[in-house]
C-alpha positions as CSV (number, residue, x, y, z in Angstrom):
1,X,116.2,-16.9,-31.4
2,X,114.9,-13.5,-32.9
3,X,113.4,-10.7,-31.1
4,X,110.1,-10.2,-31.6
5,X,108.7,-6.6,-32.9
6,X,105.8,-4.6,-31.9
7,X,104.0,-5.4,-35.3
8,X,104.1,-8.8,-34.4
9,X,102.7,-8.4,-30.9
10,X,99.5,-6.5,-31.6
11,X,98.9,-9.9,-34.3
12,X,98.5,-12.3,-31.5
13,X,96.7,-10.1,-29.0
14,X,94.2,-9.2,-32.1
15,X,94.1,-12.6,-33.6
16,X,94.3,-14.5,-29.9
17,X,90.6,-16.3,-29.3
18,X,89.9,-16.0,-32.9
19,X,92.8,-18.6,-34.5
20,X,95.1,-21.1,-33.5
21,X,97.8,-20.9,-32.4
22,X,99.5,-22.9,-35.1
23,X,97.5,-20.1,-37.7
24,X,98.7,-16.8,-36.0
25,X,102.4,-18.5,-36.1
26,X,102.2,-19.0,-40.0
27,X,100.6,-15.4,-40.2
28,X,103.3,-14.1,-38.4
29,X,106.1,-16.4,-40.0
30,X,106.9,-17.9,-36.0
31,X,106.1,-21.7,-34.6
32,X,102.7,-22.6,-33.1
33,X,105.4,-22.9,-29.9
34,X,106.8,-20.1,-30.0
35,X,103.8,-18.1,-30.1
36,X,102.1,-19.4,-27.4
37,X,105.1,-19.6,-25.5
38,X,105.0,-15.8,-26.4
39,X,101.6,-14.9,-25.1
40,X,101.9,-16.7,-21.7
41,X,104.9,-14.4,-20.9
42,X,102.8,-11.5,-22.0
43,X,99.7,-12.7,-20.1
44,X,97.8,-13.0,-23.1
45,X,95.0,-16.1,-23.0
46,X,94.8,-18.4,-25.9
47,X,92.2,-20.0,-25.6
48,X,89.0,-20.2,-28.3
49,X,86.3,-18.5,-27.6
50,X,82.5,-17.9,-28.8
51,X,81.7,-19.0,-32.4
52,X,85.6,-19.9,-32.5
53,X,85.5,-22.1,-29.6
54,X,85.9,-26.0,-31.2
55,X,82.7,-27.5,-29.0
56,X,80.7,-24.4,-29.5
57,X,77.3,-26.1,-31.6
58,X,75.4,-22.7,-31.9
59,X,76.3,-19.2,-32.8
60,X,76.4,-16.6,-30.3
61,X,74.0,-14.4,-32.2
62,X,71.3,-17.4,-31.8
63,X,72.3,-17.8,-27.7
64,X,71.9,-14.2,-27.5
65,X,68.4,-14.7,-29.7
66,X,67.1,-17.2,-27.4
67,X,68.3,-14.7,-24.1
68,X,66.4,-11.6,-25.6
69,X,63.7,-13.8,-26.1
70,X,63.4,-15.1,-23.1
71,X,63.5,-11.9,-21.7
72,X,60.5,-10.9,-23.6
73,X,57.9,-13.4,-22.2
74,X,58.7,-15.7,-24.9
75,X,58.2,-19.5,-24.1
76,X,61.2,-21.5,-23.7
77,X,60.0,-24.5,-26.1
78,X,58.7,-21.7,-28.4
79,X,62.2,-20.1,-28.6
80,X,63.8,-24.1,-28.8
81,X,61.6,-24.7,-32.0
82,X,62.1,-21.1,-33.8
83,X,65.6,-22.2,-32.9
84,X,65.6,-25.4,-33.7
85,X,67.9,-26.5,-30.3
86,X,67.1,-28.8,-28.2
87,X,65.1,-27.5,-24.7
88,X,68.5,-28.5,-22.4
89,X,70.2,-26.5,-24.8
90,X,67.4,-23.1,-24.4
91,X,67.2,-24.3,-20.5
92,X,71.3,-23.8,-20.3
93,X,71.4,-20.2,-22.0
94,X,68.6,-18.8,-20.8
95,X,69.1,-19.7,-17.3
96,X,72.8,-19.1,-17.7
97,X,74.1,-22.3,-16.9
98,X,75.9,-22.1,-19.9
99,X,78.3,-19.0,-20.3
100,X,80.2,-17.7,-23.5
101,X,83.8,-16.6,-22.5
């Protein structure tokens, strides 16, 4: 078991909800294991998130559209076709029933 340097460290907090964990490993020459065994002693969440996140079906930049939007006085099936989403899927962001972590 080798010690593990700063360097290495700052790569998975940096790269951690951006890649897998199986991708920072190979970045940083380690297992998939070991780095995530690695971050949960450090505290550091793993997990995908936004645009990286493997069930996400539209970009954040187009939630955050549809938000601003909506904000404006914009209708909701307006903003689904300009979209092109379905109106559960407008309903959920602008409403916030849906939440990017």
């Amino acid at each position: 078991m080798s010690k593990w340097c700063r360097a290495e460290i700052m790569i998975i907090r940096q790269c951690a909800g951006t890649m897998t964990t199986e991708s920072i490993g190979r970045l940083i020459g380690r297992t998939g294991a070991a780095v995530r065994a690695r971050a949960r002693m450090l505290g550091i969440k793993l997990y995908l998130r936004g645009d990286y996140h493997q069930s996400a079906k539209y970009h954040q930049e187009d939630i955050e559209l549809a938000r601003d939007l909506h904000q404006k006085g914009i209708n909701r099936r307006d903003i689904a076709r300009k979209l092109d989403m379905p109106m559960s899927a407008v309903n959920q962001f602008v409403y916030f029933e849906r939440r990017v972590v």
